[in-house]
PyMOL Python script that loads the backbone (N, CA, C, O; Angstrom):
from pymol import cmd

cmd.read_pdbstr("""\
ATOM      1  N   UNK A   1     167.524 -46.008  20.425  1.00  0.00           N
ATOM      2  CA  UNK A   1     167.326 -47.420  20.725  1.00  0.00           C
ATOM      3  C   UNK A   1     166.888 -47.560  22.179  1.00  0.00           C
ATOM      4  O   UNK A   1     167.566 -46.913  22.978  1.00  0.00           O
ATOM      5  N   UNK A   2     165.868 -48.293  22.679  1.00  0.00           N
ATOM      6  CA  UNK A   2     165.111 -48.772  23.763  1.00  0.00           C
ATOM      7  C   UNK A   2     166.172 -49.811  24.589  1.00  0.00           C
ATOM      8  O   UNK A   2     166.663 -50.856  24.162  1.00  0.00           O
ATOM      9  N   UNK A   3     166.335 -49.262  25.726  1.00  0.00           N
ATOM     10  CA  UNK A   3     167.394 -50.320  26.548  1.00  0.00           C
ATOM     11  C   UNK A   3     166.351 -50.751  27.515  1.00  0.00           C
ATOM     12  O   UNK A   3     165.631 -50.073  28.248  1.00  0.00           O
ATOM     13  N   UNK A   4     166.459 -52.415  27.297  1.00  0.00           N
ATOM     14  CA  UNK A   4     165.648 -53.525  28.198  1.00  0.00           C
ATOM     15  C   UNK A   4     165.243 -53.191  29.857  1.00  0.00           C
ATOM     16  O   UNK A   4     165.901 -54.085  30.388  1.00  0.00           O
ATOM     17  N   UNK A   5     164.829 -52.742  30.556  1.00  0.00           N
ATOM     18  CA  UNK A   5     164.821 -52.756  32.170  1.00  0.00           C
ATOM     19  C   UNK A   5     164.757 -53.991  32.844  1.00  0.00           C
ATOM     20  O   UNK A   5     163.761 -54.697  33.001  1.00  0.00           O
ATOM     21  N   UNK A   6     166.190 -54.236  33.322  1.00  0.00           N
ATOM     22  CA  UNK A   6     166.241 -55.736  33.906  1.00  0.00           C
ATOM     23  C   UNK A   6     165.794 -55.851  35.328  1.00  0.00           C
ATOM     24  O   UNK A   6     166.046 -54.900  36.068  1.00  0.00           O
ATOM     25  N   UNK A   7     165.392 -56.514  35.634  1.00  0.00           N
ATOM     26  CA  UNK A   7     164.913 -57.388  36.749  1.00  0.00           C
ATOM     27  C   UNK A   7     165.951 -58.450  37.444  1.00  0.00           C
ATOM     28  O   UNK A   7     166.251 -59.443  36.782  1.00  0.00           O
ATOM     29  N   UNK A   8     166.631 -58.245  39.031  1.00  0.00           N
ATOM     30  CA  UNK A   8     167.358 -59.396  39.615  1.00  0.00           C
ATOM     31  C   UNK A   8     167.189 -59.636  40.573  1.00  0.00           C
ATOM     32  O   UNK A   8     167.491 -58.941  41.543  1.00  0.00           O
ATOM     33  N   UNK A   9     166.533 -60.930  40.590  1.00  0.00           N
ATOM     34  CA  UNK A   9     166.295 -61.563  41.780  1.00  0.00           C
ATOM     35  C   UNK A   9     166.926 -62.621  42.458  1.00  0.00           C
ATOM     36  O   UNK A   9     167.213 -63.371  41.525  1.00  0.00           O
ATOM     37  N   UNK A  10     167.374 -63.225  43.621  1.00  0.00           N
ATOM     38  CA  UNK A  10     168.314 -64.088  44.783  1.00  0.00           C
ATOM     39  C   UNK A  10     168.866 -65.229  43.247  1.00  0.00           C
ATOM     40  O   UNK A  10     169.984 -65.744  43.257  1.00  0.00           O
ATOM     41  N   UNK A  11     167.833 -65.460  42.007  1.00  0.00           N
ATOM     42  CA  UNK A  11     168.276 -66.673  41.488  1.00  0.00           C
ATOM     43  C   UNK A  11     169.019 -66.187  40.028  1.00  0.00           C
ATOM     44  O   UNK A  11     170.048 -66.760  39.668  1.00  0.00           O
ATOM     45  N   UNK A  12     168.358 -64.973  39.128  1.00  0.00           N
ATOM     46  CA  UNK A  12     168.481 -64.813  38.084  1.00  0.00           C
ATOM     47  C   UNK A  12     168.837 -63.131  38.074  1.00  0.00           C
ATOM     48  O   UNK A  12     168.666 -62.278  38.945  1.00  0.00           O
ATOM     49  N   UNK A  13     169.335 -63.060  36.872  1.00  0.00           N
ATOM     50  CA  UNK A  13     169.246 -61.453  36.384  1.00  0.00           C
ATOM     51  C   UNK A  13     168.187 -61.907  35.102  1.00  0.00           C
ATOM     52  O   UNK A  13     168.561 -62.906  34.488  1.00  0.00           O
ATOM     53  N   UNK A  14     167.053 -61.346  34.691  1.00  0.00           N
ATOM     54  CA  UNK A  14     166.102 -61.119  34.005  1.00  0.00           C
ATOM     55  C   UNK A  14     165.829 -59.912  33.020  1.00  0.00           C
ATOM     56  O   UNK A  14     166.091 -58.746  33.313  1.00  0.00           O
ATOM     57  N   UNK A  15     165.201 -60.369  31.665  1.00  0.00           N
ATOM     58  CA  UNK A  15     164.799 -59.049  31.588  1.00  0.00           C
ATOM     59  C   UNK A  15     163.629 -59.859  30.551  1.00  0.00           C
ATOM     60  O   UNK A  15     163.758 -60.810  29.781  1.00  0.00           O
ATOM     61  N   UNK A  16     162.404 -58.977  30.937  1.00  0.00           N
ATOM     62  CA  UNK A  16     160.941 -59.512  29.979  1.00  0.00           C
ATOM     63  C   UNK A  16     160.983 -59.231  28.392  1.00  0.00           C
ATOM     64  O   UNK A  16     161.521 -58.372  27.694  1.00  0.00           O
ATOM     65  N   UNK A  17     160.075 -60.477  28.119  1.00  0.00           N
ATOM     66  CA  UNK A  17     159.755 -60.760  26.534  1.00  0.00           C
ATOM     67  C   UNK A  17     158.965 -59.023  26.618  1.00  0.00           C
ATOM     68  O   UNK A  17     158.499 -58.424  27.587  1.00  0.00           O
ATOM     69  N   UNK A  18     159.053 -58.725  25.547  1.00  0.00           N
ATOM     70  CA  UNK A  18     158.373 -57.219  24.722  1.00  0.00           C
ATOM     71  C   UNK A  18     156.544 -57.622  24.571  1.00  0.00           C
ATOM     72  O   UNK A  18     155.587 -56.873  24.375  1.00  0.00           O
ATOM     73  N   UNK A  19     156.634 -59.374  24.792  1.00  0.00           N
ATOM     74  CA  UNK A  19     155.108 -59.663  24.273  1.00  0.00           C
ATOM     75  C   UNK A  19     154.638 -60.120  25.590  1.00  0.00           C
ATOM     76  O   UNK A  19     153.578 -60.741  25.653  1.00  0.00           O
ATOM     77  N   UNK A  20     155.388 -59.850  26.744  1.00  0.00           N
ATOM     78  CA  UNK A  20     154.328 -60.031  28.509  1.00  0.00           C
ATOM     79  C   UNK A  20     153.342 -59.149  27.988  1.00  0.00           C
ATOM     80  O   UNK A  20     153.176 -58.143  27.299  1.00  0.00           O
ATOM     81  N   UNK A  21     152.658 -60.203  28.792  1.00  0.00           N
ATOM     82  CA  UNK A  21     150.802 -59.036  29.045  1.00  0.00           C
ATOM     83  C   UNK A  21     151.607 -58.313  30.672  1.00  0.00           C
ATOM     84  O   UNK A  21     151.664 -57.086  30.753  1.00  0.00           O
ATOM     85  N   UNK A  22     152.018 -58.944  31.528  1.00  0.00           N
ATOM     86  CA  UNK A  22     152.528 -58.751  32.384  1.00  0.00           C
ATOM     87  C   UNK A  22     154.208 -59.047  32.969  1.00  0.00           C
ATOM     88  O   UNK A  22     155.009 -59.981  32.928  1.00  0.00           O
ATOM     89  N   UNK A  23     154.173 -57.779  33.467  1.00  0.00           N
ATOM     90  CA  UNK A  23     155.701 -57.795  33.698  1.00  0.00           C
ATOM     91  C   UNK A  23     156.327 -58.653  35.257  1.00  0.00           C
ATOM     92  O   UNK A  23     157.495 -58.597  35.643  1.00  0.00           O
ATOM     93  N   UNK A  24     155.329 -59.317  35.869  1.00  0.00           N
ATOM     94  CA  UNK A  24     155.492 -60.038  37.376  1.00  0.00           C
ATOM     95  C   UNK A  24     155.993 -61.029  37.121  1.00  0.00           C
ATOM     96  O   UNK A  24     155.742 -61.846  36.234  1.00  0.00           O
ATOM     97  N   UNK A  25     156.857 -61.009  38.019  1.00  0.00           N
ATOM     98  CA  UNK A  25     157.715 -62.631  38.153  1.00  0.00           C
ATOM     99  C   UNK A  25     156.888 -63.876  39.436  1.00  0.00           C
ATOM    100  O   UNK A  25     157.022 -63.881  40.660  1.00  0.00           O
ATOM    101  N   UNK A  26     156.057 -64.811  38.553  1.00  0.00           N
ATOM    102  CA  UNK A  26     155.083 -65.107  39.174  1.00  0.00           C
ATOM    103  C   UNK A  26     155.924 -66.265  40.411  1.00  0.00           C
ATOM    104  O   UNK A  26     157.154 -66.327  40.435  1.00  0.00           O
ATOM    105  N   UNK A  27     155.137 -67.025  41.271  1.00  0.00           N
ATOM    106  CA  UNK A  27     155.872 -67.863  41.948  1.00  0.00           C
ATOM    107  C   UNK A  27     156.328 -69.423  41.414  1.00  0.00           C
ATOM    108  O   UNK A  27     157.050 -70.146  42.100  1.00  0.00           O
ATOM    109  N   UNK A  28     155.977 -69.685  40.542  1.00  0.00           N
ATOM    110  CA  UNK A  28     156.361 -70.825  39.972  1.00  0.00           C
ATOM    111  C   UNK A  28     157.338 -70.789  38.528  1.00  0.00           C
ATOM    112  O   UNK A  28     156.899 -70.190  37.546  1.00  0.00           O
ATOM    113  N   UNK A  29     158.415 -71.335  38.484  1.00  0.00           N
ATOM    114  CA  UNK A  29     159.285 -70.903  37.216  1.00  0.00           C
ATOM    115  C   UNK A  29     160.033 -72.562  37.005  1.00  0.00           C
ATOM    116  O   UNK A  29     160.382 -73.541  37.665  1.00  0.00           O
ATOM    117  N   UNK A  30     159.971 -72.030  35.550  1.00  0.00           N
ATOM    118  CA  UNK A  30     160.770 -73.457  34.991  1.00  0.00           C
ATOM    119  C   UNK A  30     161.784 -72.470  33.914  1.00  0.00           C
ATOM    120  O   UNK A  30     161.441 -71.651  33.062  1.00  0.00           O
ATOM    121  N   UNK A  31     163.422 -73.012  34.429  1.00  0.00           N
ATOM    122  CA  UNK A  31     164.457 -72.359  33.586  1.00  0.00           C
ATOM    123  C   UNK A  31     164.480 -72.838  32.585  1.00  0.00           C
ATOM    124  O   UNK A  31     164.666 -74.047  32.720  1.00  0.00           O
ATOM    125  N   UNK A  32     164.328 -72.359  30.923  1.00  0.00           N
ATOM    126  CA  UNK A  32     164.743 -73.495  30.010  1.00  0.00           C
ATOM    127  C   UNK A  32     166.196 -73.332  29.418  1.00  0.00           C
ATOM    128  O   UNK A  32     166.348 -72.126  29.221  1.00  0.00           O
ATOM    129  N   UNK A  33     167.149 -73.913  29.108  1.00  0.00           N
ATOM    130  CA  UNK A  33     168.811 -73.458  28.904  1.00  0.00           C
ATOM    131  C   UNK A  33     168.545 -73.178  27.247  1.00  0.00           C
ATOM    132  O   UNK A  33     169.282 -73.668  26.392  1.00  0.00           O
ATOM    133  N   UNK A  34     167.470 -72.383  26.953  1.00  0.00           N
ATOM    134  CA  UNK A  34     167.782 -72.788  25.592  1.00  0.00           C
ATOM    135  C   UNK A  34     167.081 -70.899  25.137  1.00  0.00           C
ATOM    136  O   UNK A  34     165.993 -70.419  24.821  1.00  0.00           O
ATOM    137  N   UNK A  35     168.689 -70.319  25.398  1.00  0.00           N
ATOM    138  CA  UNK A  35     168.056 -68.716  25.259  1.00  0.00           C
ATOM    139  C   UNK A  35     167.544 -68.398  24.096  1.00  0.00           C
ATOM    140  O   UNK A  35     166.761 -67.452  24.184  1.00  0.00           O
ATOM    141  N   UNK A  36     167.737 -68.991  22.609  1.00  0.00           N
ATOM    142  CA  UNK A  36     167.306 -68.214  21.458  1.00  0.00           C
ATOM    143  C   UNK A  36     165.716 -69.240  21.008  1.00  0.00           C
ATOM    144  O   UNK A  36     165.029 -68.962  20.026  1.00  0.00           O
ATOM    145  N   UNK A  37     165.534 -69.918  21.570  1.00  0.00           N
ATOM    146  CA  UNK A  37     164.154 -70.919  21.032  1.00  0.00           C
ATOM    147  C   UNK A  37     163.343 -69.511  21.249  1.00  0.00           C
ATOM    148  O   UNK A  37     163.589 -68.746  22.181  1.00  0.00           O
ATOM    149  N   UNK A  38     162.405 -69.297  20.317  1.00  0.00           N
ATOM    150  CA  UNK A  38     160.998 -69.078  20.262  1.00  0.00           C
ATOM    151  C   UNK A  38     159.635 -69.835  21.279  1.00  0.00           C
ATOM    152  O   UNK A  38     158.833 -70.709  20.950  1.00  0.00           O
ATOM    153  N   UNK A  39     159.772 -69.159  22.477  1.00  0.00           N
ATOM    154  CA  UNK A  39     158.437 -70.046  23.128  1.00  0.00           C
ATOM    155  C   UNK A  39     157.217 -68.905  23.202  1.00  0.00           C
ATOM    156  O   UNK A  39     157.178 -67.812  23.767  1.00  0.00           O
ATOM    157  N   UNK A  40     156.142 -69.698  22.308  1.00  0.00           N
ATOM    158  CA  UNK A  40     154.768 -69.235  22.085  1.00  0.00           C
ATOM    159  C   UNK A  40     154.160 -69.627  23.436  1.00  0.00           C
ATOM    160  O   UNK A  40     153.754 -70.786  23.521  1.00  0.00           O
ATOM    161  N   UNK A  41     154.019 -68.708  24.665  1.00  0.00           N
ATOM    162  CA  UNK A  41     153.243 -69.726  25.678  1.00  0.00           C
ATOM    163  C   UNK A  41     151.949 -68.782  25.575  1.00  0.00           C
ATOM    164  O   UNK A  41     151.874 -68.459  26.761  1.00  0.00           O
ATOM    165  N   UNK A  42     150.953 -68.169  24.991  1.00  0.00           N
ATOM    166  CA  UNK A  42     149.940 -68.198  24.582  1.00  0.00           C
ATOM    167  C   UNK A  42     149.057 -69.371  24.042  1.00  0.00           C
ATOM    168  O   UNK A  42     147.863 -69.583  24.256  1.00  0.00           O
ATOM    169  N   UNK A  43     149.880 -70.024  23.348  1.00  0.00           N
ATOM    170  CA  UNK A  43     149.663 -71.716  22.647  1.00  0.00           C
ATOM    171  C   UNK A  43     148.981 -72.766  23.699  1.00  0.00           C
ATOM    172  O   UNK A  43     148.142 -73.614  23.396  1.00  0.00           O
ATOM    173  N   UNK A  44     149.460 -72.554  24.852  1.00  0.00           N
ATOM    174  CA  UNK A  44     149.232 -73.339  25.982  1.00  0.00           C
ATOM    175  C   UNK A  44     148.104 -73.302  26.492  1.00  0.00           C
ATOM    176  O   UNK A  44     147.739 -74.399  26.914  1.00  0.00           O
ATOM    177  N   UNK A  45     147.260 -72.323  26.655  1.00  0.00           N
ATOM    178  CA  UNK A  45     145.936 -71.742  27.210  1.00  0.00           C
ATOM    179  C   UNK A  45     146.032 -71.955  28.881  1.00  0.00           C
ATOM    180  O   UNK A  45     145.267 -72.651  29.550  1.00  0.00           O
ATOM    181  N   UNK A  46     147.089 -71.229  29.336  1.00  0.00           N
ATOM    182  CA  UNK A  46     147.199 -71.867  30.594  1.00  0.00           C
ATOM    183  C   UNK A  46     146.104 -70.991  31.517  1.00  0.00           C
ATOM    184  O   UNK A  46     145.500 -70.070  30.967  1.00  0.00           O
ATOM    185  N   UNK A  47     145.945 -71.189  32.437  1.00  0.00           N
ATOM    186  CA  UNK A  47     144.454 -71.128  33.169  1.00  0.00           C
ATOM    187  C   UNK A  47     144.901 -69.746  34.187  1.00  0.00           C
ATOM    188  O   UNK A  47     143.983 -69.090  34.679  1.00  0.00           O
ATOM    189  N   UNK A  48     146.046 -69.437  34.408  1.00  0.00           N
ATOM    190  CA  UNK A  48     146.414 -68.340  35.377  1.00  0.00           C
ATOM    191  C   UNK A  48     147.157 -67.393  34.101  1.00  0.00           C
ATOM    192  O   UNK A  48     147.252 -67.582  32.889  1.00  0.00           O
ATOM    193  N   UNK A  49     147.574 -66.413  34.917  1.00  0.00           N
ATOM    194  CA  UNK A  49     148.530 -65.539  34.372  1.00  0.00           C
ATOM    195  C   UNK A  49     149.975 -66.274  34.370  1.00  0.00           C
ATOM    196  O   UNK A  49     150.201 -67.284  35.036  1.00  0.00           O
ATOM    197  N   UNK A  50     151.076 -65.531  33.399  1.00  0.00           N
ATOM    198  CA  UNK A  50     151.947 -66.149  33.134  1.00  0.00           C
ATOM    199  C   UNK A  50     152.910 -64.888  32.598  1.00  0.00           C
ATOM    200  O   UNK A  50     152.303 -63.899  32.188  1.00  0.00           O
ATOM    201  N   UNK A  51     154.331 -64.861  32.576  1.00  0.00           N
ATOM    202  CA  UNK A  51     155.366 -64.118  31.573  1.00  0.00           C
ATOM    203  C   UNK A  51     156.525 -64.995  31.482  1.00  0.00           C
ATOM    204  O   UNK A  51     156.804 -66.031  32.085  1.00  0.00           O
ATOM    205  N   UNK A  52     157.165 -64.294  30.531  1.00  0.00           N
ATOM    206  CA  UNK A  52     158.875 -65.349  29.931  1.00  0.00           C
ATOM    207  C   UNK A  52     159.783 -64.051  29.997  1.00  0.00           C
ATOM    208  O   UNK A  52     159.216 -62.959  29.961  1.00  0.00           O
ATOM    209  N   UNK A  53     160.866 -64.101  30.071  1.00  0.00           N
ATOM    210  CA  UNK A  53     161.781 -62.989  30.331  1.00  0.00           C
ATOM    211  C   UNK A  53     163.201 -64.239  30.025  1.00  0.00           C
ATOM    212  O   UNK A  53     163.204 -65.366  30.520  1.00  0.00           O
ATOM    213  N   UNK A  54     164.175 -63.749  29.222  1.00  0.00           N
ATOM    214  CA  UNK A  54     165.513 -63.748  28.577  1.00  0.00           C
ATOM    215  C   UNK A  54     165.994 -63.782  30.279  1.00  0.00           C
ATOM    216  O   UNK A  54     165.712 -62.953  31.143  1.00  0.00           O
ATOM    217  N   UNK A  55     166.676 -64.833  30.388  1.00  0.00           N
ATOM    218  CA  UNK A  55     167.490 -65.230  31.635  1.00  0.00           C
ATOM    219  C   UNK A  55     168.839 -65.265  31.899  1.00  0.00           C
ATOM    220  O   UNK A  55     169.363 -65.709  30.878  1.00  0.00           O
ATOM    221  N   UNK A  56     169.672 -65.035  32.717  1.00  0.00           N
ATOM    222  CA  UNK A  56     170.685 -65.180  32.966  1.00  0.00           C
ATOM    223  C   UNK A  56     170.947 -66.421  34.387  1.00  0.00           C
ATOM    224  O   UNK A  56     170.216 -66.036  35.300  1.00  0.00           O
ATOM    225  N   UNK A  57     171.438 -67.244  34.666  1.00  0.00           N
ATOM    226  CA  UNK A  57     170.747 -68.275  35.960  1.00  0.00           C
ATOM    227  C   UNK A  57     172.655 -67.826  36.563  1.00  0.00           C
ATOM    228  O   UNK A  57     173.802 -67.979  36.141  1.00  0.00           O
ATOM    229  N   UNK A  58     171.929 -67.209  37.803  1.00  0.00           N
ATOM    230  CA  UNK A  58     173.347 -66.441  38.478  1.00  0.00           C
ATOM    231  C   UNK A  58     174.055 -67.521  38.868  1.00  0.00           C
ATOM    232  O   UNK A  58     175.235 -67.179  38.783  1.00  0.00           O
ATOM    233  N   UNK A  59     173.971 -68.991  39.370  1.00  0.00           N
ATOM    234  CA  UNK A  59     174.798 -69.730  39.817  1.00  0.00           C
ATOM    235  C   UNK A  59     175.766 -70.221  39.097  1.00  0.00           C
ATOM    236  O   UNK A  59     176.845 -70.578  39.572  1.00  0.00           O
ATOM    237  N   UNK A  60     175.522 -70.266  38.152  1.00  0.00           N
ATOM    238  CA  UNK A  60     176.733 -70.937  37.199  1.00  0.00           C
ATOM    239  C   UNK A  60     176.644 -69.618  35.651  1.00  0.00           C
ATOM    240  O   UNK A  60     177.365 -69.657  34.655  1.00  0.00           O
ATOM    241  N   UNK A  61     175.549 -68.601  35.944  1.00  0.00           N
ATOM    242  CA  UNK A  61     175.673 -67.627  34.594  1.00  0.00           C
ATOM    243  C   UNK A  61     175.301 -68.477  33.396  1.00  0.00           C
ATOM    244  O   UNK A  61     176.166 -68.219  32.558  1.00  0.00           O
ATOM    245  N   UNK A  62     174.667 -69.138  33.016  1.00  0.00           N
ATOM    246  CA  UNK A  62     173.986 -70.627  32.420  1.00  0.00           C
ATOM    247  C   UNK A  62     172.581 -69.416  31.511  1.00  0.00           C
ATOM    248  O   UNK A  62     171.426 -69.331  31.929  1.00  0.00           O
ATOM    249  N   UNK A  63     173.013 -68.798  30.523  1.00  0.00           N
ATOM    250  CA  UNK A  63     171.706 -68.006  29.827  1.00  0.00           C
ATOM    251  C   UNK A  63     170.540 -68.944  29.103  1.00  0.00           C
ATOM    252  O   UNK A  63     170.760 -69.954  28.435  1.00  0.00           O
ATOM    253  N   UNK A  64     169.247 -68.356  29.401  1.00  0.00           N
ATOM    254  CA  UNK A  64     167.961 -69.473  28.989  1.00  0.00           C
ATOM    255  C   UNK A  64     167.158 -68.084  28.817  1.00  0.00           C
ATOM    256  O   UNK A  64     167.243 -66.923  28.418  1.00  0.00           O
ATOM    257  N   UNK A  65     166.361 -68.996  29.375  1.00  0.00           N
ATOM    258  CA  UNK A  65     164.663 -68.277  29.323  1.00  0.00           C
ATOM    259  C   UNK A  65     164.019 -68.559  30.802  1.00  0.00           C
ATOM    260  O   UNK A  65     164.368 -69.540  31.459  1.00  0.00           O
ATOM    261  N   UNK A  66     163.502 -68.057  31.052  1.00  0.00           N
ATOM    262  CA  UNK A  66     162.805 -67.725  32.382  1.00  0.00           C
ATOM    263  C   UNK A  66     161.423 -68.030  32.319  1.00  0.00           C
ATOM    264  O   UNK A  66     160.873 -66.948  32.115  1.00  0.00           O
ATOM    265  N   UNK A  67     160.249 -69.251  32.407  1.00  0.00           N
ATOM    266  CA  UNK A  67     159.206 -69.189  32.279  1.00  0.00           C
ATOM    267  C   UNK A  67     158.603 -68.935  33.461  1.00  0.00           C
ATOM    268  O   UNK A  67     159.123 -69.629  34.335  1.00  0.00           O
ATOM    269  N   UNK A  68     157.469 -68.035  34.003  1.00  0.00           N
ATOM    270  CA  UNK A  68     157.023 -67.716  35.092  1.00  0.00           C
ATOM    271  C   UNK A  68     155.405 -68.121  35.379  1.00  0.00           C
ATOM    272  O   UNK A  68     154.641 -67.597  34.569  1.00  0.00           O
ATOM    273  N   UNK A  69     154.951 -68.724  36.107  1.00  0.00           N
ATOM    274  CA  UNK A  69     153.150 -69.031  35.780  1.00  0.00           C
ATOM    275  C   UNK A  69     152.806 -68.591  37.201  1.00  0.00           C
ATOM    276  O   UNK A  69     153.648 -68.751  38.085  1.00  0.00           O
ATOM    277  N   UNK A  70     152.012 -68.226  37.383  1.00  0.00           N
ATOM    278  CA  UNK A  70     151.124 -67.860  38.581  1.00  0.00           C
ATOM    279  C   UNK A  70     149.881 -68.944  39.279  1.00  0.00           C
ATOM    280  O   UNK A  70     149.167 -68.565  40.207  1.00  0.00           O
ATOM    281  N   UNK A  71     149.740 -70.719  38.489  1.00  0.00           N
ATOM    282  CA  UNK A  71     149.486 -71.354  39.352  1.00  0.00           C
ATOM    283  C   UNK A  71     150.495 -72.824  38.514  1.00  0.00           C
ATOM    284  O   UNK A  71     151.131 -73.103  37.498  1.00  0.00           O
ATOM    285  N   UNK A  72     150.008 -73.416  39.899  1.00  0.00           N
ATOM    286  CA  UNK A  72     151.081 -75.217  40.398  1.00  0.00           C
ATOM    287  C   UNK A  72     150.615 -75.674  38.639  1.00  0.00           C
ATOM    288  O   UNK A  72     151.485 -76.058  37.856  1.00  0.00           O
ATOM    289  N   UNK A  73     149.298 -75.567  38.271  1.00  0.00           N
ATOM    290  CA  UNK A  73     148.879 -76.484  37.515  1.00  0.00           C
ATOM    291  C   UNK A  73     149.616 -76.603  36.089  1.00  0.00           C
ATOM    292  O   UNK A  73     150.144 -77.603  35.602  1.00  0.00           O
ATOM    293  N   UNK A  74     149.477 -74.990  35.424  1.00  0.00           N
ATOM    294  CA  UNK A  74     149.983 -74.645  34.678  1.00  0.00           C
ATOM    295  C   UNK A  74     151.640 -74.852  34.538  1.00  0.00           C
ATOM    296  O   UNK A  74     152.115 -75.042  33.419  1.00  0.00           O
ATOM    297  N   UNK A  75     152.280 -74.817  35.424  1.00  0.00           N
ATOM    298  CA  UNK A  75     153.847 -75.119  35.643  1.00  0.00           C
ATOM    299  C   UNK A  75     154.028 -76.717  35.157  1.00  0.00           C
ATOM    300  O   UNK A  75     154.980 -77.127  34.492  1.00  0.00           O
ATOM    301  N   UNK A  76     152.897 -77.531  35.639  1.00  0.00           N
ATOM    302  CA  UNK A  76     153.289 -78.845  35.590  1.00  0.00           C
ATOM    303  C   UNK A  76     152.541 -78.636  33.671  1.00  0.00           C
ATOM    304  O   UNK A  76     153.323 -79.192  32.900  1.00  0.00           O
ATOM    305  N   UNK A  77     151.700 -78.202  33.148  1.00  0.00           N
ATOM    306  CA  UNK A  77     151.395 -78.424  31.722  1.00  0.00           C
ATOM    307  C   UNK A  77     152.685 -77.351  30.694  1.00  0.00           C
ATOM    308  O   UNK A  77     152.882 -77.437  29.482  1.00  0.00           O
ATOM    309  N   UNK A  78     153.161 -76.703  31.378  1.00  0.00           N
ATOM    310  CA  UNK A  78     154.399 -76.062  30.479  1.00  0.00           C
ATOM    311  C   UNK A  78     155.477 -77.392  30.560  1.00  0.00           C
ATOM    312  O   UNK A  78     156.153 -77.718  29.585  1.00  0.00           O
ATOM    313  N   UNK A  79     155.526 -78.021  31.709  1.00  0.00           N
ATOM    314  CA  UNK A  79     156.543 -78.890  31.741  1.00  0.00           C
ATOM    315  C   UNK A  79     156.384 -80.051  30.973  1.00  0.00           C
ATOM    316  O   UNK A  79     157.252 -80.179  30.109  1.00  0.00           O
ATOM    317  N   UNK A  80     155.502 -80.977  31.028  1.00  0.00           N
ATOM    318  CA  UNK A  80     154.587 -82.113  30.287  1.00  0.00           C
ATOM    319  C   UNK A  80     154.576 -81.536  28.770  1.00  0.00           C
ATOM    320  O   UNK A  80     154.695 -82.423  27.924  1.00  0.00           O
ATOM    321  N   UNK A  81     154.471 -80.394  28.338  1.00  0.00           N
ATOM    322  CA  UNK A  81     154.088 -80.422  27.137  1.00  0.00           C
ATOM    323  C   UNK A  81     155.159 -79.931  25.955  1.00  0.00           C
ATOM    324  O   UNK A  81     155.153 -80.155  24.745  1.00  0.00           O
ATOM    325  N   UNK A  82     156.500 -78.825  27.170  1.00  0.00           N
ATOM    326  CA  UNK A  82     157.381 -78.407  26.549  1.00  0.00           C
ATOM    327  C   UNK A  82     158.302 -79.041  25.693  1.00  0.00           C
ATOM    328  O   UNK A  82     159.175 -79.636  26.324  1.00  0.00           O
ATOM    329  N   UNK A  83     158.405 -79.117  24.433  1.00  0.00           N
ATOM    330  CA  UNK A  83     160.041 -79.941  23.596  1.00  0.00           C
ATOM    331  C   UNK A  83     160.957 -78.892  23.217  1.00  0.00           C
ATOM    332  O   UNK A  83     160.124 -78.145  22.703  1.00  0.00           O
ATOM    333  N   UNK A  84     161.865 -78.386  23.111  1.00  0.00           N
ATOM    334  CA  UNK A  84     162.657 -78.325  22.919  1.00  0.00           C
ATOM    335  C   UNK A  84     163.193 -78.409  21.734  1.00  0.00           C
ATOM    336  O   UNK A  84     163.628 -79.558  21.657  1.00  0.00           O
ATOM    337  N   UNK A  85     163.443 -77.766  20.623  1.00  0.00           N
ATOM    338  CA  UNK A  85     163.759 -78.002  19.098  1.00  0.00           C
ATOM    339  C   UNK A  85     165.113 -78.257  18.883  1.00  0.00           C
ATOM    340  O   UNK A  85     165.530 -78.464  17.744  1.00  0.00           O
TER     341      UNK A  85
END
""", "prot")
cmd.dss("prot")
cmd.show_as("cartoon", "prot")
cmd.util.cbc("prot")
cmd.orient("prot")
């Protein structure tokens, strides 16, 4: 069995979706508290690079999802467009 290689940074302990094109934790992130949802962010066509990584949010230990985008624009269309099931 394949054990995850986590990633921890000042905010989160991390570890990446199996379906990143890329494994970088870009500069713009939106936490979502909702660790088992399915997020397709291919769906989005966002204009930069992007990854999602299974989250842990160290301040309160609060497990989600980690969305990461590499520009402002795209952060604000994951946000605007995201629901929540």
């Amino acid at each position: 069995m394949a054990t995850a290689q986590g990633i921890t940074t000042d905010h989160y302990k991390l570890f990446p979706s199996p379906r990143n094109r890329q494994r970088t934790v870009f500069l713009h992130e939106v936490f979502v508290p909702h660790p088992y949802m399915l997020i397709d962010l291919e769906s989005y066509h966002f204009k930069g690079k992007f990854s999602l990584f299974a989250a842990c949010r160290l301040a309160d230990m609060k497990m989600g999802q980690l969305v990461t985008l590499e520009l402002p624009e795209d952060e604000l269309k994951f946000k605007t467009r995201f629901v929540p099931d």
